[in-house]
C-alpha positions in Angstrom: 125.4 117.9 46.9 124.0 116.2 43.2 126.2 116.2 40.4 125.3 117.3 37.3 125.1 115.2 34.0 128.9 114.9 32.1 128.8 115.7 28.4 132.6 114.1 27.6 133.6 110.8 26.1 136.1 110.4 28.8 133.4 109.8 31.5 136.2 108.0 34.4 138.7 111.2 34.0 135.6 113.5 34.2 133.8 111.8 37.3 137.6 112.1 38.9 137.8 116.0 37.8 133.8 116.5 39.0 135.2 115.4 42.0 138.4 117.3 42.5 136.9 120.6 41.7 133.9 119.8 44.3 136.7 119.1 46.9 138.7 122.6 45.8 135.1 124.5 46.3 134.3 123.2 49.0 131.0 121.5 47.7 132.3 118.2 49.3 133.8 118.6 53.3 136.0 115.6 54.5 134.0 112.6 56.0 131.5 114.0 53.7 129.5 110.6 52.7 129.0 110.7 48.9 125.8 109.4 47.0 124.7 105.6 46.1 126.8 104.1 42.7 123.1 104.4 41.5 122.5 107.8 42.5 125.9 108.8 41.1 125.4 107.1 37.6 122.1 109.0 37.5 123.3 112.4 38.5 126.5 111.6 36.3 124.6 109.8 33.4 127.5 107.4 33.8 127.4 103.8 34.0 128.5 101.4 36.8 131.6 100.6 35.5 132.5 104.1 34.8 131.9 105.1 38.6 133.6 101.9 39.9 136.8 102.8 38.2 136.9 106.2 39.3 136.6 105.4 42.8 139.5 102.9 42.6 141.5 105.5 41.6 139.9 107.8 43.9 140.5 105.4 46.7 144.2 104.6 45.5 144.5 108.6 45.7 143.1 108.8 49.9 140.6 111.0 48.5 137.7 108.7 49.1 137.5 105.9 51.9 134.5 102.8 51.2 133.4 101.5 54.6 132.0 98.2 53.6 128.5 98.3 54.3 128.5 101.8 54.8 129.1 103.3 51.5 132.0 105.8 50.0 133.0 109.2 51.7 135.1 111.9 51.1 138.6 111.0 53.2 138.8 113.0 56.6 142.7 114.1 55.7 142.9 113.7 52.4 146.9 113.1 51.1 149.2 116.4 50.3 149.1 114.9 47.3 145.5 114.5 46.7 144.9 117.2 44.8 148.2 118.0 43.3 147.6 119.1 40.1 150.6 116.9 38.2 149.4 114.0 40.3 146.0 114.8 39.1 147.4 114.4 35.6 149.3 111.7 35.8 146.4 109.9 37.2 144.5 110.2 34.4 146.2 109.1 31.8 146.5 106.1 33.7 143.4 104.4 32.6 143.0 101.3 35.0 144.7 99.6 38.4 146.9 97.7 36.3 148.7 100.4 34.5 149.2 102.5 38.2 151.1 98.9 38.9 153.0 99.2 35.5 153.9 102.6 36.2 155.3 102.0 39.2 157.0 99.2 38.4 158.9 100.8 35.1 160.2 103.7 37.9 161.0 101.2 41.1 162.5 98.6 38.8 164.5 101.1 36.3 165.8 103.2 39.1 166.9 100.5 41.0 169.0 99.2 38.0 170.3 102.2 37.3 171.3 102.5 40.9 172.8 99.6 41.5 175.4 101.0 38.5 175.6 104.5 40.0 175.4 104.2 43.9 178.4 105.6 45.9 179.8 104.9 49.2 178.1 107.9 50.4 174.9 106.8 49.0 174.7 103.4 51.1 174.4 104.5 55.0 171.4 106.6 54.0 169.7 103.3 52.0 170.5 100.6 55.3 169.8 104.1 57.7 165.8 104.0 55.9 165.8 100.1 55.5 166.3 100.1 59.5 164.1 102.9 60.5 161.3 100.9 58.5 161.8 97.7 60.4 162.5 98.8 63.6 159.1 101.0 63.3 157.3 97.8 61.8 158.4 95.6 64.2 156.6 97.8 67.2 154.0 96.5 69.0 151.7 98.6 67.7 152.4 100.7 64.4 150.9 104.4 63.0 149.7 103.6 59.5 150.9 106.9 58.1 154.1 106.6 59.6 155.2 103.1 58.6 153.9 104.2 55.6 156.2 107.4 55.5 159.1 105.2 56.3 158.1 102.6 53.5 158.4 105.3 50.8 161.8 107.1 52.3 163.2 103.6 51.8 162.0 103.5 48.6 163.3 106.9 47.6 166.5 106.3 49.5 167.4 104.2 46.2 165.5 106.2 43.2 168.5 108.9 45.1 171.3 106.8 44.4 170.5 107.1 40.5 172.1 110.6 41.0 169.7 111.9 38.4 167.6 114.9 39.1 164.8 113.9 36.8 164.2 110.2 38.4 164.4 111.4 41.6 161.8 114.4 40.9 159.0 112.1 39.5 160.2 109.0 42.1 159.0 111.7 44.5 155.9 112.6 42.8 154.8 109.2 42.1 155.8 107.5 45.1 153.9 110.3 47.4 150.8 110.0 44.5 150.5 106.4 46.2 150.9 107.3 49.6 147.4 106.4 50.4 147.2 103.2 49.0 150.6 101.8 50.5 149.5 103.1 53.8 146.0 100.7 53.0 148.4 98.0 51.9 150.3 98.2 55.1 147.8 98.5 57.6 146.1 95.1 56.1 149.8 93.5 56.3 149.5 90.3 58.6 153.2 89.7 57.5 155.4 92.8 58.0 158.2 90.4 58.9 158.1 89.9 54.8 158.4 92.8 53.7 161.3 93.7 56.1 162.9 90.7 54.6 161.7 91.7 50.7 163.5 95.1 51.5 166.9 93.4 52.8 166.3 91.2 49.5 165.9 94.7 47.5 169.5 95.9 49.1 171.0 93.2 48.7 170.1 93.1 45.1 171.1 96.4 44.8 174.3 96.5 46.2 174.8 93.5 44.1 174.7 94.8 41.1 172.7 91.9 40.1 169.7 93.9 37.5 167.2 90.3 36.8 166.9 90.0 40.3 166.2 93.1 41.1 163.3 92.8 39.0 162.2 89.9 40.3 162.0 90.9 43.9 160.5 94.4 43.0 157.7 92.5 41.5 157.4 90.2 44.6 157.0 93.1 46.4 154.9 95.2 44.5 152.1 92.0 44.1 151.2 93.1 48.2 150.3 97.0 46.7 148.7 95.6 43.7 146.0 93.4 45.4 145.1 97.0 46.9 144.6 98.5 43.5 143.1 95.9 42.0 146.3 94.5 39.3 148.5 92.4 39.0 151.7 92.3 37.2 
């Protein structure tokens, strides 16, 4: 399909809506390979940088794949997430890779903290239970991406729960699955998995600790291996 000129100042939040109402309509089909950045800034009447950007977030989203060499298509599953409305929305206002990092950053390391005050008894054989499952799963010989994935954010969310508020685990959820595709990236390229195991146990132990500046340190330790994916660092 060719995309028609954009009229609004905005031009990365409306090449990511050109493309999410496309998707909806059916005008783009998954594995669908998507025009040249030239063509695109033409049909667009964008510029490089514009079209760049959006597809960062685009990728970040698993709505579009780049096969070096190849050239961008639509994603063959695209995430449940993909084209969630909110997640839609809260992508953008996000207006680069750096504040997707911030973002997640202000939720892992705040609910951690908070955890680490709130967490009950109950709480804790459902955090070790997901920190397990992960690396037992990562330490396979062979791994699914979207499952060790899967088990990266239920560890993850095993925590934001412990807050024991509503509200941070809602948008932990929401946020955490609006990356889903991009940790899965980050994990599949992980020559190390043995580290992150360990930056997990260093995440519980931190945790269960009580011990808030180091929490923040090892959250940002861990997050540095996601943020090379989306292009930031902290």
């Amino acid at each position: 399909m060719t995309f028609g000129t954009l009229r609004r100042p905005n031009a990365v939040e409306d090449i990511i809506n050109t493309f999410k109402e496309a998707i909806l309509h059916g005008d783009l089909k998954p594995g669908q390979r998507l025009p040249s950045e030239a063509e695109l800034c033409e049909q667009l009447g964008v510029g490089r940088g514009s079209i760049r950007e959006a597809m960062k977030m685009l990728r970040a989203l698993g709505v579009v794949k780049i096969q070096q060499g190849d050239g961008t298509y639509i994603a063959d599953k695209p995430t449940a997430s993909a084209l969630n409305p909110l997640v839609f929305a809260l992508l953008l206002e996000t207006g680069s890779g750096t504040e997707l990092l911030e973002l997640r950053a202000l939720l892992e390391i705040g609910g951690y903290q908070l955890a680490a005050h709130k967490a009950t008894t109950e709480d804790w054989p459902h955090i070790l239970k997901a920190e397990e499952a992960f690396a037992r799963y990562a330490r396979l010989p062979e791994q699914d991406p979207d499952q060790l994935a899967r088990y990266d954010l239920d560890f993850h969310l095993s925590i934001l729960d412990a807050t024991h508020n509503s509200l941070i685990q809602k948008i932990g959820r929401t946020v955490e699955d609006m990356f889903f595709a991009s940790i899965r990236s980050t994990l599949a390229k992980s020559s190390n998995l043995e580290q992150l195991i360990a930056e997990h146990r260093a995440i519980v132990q931190a945790v269960q600790n009580g011990q808030t500046d180091t929490i923040a340190h090892v959250v940002r330790q861990h997050l540095s291996h996601w943020g090379q994916e989306v292009g930031a660092v902290l």
